[in-house]
C-alpha positions as CSV (number, residue, x, y, z in Angstrom):
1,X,2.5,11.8,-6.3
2,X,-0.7,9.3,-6.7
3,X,1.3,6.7,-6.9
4,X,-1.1,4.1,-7.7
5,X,-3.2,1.9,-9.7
6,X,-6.1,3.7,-11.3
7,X,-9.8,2.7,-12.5
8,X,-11.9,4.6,-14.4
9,X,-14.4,6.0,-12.5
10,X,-17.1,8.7,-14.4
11,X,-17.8,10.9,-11.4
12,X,-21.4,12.9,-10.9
13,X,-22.5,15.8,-9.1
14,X,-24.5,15.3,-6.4
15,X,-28.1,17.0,-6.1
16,X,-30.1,17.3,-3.2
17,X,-33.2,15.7,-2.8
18,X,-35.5,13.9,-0.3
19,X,-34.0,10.8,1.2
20,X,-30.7,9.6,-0.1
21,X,-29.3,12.8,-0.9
22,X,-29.2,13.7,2.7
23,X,-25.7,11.9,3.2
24,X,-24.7,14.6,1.1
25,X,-25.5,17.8,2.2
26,X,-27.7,17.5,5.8
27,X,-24.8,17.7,8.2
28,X,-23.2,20.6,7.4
29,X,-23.4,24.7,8.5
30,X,-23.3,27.3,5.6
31,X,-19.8,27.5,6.2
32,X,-16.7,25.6,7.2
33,X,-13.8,27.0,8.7
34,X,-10.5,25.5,8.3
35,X,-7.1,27.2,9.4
36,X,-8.7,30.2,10.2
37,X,-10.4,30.7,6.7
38,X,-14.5,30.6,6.3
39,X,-15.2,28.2,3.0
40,X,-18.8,28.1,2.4
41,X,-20.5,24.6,1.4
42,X,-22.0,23.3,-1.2
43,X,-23.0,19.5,-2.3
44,X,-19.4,18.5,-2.5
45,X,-18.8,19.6,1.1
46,X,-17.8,15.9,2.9
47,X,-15.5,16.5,5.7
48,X,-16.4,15.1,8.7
49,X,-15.9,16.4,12.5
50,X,-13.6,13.3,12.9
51,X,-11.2,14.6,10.1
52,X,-11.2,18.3,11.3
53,X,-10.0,17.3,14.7
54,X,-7.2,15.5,12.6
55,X,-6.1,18.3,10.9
56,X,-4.2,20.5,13.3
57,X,-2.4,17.1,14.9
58,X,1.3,17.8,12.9
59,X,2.2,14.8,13.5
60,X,5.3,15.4,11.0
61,X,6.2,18.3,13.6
62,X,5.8,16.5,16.9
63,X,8.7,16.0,18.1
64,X,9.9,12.3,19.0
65,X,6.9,10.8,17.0
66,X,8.2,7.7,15.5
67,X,6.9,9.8,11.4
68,X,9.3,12.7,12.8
69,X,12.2,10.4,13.3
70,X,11.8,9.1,9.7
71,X,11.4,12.9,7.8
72,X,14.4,13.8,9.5
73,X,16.1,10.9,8.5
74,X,15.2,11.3,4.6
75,X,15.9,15.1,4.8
76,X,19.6,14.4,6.7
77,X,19.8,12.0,3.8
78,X,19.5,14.2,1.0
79,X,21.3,17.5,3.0
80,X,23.9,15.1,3.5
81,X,24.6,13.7,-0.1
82,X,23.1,16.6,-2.6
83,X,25.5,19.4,-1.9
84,X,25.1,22.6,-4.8
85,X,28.9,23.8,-6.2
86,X,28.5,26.2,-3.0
87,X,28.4,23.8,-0.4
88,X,24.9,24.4,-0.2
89,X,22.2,21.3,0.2
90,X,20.8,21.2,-4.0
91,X,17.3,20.4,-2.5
92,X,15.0,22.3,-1.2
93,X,12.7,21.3,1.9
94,X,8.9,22.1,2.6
95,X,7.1,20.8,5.4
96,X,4.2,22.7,6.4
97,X,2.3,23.8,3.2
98,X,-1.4,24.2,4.1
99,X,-3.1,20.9,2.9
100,X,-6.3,23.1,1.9
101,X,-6.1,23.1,-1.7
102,X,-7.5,23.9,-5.0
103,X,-9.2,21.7,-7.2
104,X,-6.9,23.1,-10.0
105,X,-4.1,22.2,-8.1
106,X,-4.9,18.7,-7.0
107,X,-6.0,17.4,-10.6
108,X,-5.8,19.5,-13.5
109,X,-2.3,21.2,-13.2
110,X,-1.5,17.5,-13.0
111,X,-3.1,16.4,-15.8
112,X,-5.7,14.3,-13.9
113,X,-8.8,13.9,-16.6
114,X,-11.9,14.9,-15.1
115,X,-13.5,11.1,-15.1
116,X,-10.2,10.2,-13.0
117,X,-11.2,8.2,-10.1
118,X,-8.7,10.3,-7.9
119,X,-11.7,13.1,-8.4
120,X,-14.6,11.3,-7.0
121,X,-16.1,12.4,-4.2
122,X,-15.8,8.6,-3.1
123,X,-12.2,9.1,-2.9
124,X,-11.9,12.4,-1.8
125,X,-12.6,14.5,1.4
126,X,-13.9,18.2,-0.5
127,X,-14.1,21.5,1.3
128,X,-16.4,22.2,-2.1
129,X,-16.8,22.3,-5.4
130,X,-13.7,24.4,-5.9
131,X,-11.3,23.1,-2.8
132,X,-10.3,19.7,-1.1
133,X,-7.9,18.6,1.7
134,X,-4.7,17.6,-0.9
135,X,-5.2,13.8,-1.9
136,X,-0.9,14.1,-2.3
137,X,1.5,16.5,-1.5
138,X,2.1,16.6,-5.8
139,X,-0.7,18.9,-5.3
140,X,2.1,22.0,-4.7
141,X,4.6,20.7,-7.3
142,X,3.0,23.3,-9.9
143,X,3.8,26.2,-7.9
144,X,7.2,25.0,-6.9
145,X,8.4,24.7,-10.4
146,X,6.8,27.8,-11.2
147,X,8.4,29.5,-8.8
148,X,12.2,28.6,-10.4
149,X,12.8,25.3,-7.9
150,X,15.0,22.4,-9.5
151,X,14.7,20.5,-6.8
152,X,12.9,19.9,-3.7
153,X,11.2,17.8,-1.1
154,X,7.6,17.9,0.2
155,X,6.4,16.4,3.1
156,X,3.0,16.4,4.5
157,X,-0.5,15.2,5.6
158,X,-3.0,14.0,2.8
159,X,-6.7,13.1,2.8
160,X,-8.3,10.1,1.2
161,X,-11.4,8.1,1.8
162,X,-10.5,4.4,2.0
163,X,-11.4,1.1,3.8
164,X,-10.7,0.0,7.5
165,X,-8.0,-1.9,8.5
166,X,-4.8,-2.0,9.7
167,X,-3.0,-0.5,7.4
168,X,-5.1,2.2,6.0
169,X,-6.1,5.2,7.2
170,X,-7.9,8.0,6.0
171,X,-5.1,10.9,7.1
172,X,-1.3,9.6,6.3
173,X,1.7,11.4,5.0
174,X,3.7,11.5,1.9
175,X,7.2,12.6,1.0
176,X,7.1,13.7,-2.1
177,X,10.4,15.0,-4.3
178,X,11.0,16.5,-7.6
179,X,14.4,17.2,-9.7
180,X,14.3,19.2,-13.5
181,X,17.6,19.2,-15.6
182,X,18.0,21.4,-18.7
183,X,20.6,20.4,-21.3
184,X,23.4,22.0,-19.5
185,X,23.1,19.9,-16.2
186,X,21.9,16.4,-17.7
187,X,25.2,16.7,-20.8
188,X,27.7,18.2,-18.5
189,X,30.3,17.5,-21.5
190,X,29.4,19.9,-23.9
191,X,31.6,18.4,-26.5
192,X,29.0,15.6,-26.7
193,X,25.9,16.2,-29.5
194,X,23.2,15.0,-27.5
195,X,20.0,17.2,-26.9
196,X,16.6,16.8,-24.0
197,X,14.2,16.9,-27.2
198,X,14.4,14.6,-30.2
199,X,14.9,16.6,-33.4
200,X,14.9,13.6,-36.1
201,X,11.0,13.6,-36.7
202,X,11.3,9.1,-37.1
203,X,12.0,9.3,-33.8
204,X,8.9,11.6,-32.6
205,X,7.1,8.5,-30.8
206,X,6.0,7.4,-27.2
207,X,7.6,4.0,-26.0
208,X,7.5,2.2,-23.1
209,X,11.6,2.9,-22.5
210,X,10.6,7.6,-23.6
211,X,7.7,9.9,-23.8
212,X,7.6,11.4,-27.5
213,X,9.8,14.6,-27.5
214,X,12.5,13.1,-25.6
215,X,15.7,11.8,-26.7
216,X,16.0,7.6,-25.1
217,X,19.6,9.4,-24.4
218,X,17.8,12.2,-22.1
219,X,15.7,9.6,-20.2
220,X,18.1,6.7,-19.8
221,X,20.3,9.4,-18.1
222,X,17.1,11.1,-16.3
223,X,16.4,7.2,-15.1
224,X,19.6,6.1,-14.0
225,X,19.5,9.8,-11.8
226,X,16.6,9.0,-10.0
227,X,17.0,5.1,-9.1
228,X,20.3,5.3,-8.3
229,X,19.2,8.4,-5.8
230,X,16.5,6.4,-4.7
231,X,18.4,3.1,-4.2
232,X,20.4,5.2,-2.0
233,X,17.8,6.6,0.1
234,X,16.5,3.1,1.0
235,X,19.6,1.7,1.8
236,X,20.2,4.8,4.3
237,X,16.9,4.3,6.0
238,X,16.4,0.6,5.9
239,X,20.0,-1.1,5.4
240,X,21.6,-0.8,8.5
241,X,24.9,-1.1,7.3
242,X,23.8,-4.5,5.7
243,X,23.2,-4.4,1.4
244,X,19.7,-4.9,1.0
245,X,18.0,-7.1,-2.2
246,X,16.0,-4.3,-4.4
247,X,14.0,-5.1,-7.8
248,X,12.6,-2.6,-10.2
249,X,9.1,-3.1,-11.4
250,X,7.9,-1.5,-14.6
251,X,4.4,0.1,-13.5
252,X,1.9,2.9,-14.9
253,X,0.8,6.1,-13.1
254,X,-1.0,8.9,-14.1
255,X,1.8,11.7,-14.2
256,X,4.8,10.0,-15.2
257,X,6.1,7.4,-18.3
258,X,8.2,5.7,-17.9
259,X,7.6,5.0,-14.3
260,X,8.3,2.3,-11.9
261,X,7.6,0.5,-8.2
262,X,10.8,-0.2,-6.1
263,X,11.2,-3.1,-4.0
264,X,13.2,-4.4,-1.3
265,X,13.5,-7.5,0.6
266,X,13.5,-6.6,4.2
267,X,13.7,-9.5,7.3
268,X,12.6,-12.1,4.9
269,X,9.3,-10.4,3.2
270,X,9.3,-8.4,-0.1
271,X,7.6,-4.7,0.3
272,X,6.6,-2.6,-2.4
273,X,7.9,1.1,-0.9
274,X,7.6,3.6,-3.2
275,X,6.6,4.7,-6.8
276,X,8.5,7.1,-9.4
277,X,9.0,8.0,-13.2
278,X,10.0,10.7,-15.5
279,X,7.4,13.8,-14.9
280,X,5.2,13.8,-17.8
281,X,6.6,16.8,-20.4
282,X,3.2,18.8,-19.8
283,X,3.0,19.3,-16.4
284,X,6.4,20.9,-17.1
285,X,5.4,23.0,-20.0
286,X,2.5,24.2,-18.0
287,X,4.9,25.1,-15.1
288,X,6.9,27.5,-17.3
289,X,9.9,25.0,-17.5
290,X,9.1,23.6,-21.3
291,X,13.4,23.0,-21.2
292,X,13.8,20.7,-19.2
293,X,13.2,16.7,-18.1
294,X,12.5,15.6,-14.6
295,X,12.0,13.1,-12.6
296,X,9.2,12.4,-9.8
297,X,8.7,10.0,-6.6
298,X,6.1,9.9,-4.1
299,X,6.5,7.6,-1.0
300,X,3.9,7.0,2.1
301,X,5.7,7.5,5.3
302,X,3.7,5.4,7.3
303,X,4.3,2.4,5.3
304,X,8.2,2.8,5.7
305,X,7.3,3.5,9.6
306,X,5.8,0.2,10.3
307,X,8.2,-1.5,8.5
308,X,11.3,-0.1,10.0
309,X,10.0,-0.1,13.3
310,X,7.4,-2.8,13.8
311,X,4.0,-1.2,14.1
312,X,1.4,-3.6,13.3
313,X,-1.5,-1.5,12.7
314,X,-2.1,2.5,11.3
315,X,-4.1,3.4,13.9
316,X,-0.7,3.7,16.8
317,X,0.3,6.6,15.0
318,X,-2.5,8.6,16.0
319,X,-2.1,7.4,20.1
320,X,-1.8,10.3,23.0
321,X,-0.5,7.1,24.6
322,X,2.9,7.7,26.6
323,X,3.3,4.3,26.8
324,X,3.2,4.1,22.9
325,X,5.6,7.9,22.1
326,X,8.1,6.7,25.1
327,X,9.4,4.5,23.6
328,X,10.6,6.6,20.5
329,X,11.6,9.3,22.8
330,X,15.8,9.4,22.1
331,X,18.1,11.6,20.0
332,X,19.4,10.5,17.1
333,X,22.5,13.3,15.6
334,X,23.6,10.6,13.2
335,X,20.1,9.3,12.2
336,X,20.9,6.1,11.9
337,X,19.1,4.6,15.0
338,X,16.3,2.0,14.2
339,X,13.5,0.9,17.4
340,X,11.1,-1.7,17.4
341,X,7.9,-1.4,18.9
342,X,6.8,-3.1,21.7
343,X,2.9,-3.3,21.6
344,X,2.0,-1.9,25.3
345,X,-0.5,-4.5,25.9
346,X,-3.0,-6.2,23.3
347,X,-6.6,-6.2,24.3
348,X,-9.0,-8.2,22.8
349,X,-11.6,-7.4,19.7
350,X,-15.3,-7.1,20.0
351,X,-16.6,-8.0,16.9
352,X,-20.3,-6.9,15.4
353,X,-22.0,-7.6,12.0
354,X,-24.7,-5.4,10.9
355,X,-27.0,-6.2,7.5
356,X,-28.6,-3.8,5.7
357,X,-30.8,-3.8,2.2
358,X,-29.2,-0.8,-0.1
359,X,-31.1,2.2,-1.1
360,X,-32.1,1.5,-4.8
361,X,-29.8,3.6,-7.1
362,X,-31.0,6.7,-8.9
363,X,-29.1,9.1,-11.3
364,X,-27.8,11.6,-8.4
365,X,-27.1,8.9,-6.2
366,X,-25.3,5.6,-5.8
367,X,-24.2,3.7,-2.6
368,X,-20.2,3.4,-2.0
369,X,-18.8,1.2,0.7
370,X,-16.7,4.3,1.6
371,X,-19.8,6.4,2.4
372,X,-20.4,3.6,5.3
373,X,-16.4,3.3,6.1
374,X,-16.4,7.1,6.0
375,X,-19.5,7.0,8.8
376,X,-18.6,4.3,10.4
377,X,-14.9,6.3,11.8
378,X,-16.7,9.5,12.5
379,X,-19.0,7.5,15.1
380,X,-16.5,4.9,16.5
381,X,-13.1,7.1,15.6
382,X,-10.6,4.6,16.5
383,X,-11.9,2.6,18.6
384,X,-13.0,0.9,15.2
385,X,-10.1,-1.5,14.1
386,X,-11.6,-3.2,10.7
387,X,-14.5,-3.3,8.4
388,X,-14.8,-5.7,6.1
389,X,-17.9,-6.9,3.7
390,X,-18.4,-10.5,4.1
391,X,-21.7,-11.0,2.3
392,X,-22.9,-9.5,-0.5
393,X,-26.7,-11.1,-2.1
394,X,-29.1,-10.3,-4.7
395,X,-32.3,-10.5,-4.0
396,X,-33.3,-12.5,-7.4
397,X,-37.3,-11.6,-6.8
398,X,-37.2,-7.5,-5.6
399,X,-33.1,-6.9,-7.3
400,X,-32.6,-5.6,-3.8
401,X,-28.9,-6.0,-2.5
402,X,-27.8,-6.6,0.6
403,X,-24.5,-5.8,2.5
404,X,-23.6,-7.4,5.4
405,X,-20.3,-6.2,7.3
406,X,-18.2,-7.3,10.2
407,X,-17.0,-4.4,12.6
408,X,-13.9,-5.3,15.0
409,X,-14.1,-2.9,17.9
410,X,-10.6,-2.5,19.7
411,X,-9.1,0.2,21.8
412,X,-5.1,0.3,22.0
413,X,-5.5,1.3,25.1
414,X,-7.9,-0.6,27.4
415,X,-10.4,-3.1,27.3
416,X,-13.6,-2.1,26.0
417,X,-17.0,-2.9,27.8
418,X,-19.7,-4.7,25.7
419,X,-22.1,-2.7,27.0
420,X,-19.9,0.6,25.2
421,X,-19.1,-1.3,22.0
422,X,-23.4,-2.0,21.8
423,X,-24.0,1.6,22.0
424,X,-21.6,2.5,19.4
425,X,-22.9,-0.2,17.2
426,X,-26.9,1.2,17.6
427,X,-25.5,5.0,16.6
428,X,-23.5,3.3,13.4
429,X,-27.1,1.5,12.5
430,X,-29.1,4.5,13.3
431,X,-26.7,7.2,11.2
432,X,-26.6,4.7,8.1
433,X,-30.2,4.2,8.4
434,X,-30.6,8.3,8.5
435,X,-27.8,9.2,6.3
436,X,-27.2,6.7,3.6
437,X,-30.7,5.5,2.9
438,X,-30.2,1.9,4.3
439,X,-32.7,-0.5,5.5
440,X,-30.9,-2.5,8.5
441,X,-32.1,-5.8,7.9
């Protein structure tokens, strides 16, 4: 699920044209291959080489990794307490769905309206026009449904373009997890009257507690289901054996109402860890399962990762490091077994500003700090800890505007050299000068 706060964002398609429009469309061969398929490329096409090494990582897969531990934690969880009348687990598992999808499946089957910001190109890494590296693994909850699934688990990798720091990153991973009831499963007393849908026409309104056709009976049940499933799942992974403090907060996303953030109070500090609601009725009906109700959650496995064990900063996940995957290197049968990392050493930052004048805006193109995040990784990767903007000025006389951001070069690994870090720095100057339109100042 995009679980998260949206803006309105009114996305445009991207010509070419002399200049500015080279970001767009300069860098890249008529065709793109990606898990063995040829795609060609168009002026959506913004994937860069430092993503497409990324995508055959697995990280979910490898084993020992500190994000394997936890998937196999949450998936022992619900094996372990969902069992079907059979004996059989009631969820199903999928871990290794190709995150090459459709446009159709990352937006509209979900509802997303084409001004959503979660479209923009600003946002997303796109293949083309018609295909994108999945923003969330909700992007395969259509076909799941579709396919007859109640419930079910997805884990995986997704894509978005983001700031630098140290907890953001533009590949991370989501555990995603859907249940549908029909009237037979939610009122398992059939002597009771109560119905999914609202028949009594008064009642036929959206409010803040129901979406319109549903009974308030339906979702209160439907609600209590999926936070007393989730309260469970958190106090498996995080508790410890001790009852952790957890708060509901009422919040708003785009495909579910009502929906809501969970958090917990973990060694002192409050952490927002996942988001949920009741699936909005559409996406059902448009799924082929117009009788029934469901509920939704998306969580981002990273986040629970550096939290339960410690990690200070994104970018360890991604380390070849043994120093850094030794020390998650045990067996854990019972899943219960919590390490804390141990930074291997901490070397220091070397920090760089660079100033540039923006390229005046047009009506096919406008500057996005994410174009210059986006190019600043595919030159320094990760040796490129943080990049913030700490000056942004007007011009009063020309209505030029400057930005004026500080780069912190670190390895996790070694010291770096000045002498390296320089070098870096005059390719990230050069590239925004050639591919965004800048004018370094």
């Amino acid at each position: 699920m995009i679980f998260r706060n949206s803006k309105i964002f009114i996305s445009k398609k991207y010509t070419n044209f002399q200049g500015l429009g080279r970001f767009l469309s300069q860098k890249y061969d008529p065709t793109i291959n990606l898990f063995g398929r040829e795609y060609p490329t168009d002026e959506w096409t913004n994937i860069n080489q430092s993503i497409q090494n990324k995508l055959q990582r697995n990280l979910l897969h490898q084993r020992y990794h500190p994000l394997n531990h936890l998937a196999n934690k949450i998936k022992h969880f619900f094996y372990k307490t969902y069992i079907n009348r059979n004996g059989n687990p009631l969820f199903t598992i999928f871990d290794n769905f190709n995150p090459v999808v459709s446009v159709e499946q990352n937006f509209d089957s979900l509802l997303t309206p084409k001004d959503h910001v979660s479209r923009s190109k600003k946002d997303c890494f796109y293949v083309n026009k018609d295909y994108l590296l999945r923003a969330h693994t909700t992007a395969h909850d259509n076909e799941l449904i579709r396919s007859g699934l109640n419930c079910f688990l997805t884990f995986g990798d997704v894509y978005r373009r983001d700031e630098i720091d140290s907890k953001h990153y533009p590949v991370f991973h989501q555990c995603d997890g859907v249940r549908l009831f029909d009237k037979n499963e939610l009122f398992k007393d059939e002597r009771l009257e109560m119905d999914i849908f609202e028949k009594n026409v008064s009642n036929l309104i959206r409010t803040f507690e129901k979406q319109k056709n549903y009974t308030l009976d339906a979702s209160k049940i439907v609600e209590y289901d999926l936070k007393n499933t989730l309260t469970k799942l958190v106090q498996f992974i995080f508790g410890n054996n001790n009852k952790l403090n957890m708060k509901w907060v009422s919040a708003n996303f785009p495909f579910t109402h009502p929906s809501w953030e969970l958090e917990i109070e973990y060694k002192g500090n409050w952490y927002e860890v996942l988001g949920c609601g009741i699936l909005e009725q559409d996406i059902l009906i448009n799924a082929g399962a117009k009788n029934h109700i469901a509920w939704a959650f998306g969580l981002g496995l990273e986040r629970w990762a550096m939290i339960l064990n410690d990690i200070p900063d994104i970018r360890v996940f991604w380390s070849t490091d043994d120093g850094f995957l030794s020390q998650f290197k045990y067996e854990d049968p019972t899943h219960t077994k919590i390490i804390k990392y141990k930074p291997v050493s901490v070397y220091p930052p070397c920090p760089c500003d660079i100033s540039f004048w923006l390229p005046q805006k047009t009506d096919s193109y406008e500057y996005n700090s994410n174009d210059f995040y986006d190019l600043v990784r595919d030159v320094g990767g990760d040796l490129v800890e943080q990049v913030t903007l700490i000056d942004n000025f007007e011009n009063k006389k020309t209505k030029k505007i400057s930005h004026c951001y500080r780069i912190i070069y670190r390895s996790m690994e070694r010291t770096l050299l000045q002498n390296e870090v320089n070098e870096l720095h005059k390719k990230i100057e050069a590239k925004a000068k050639e591919q965004l339109g800048v004018q370094i100042r």
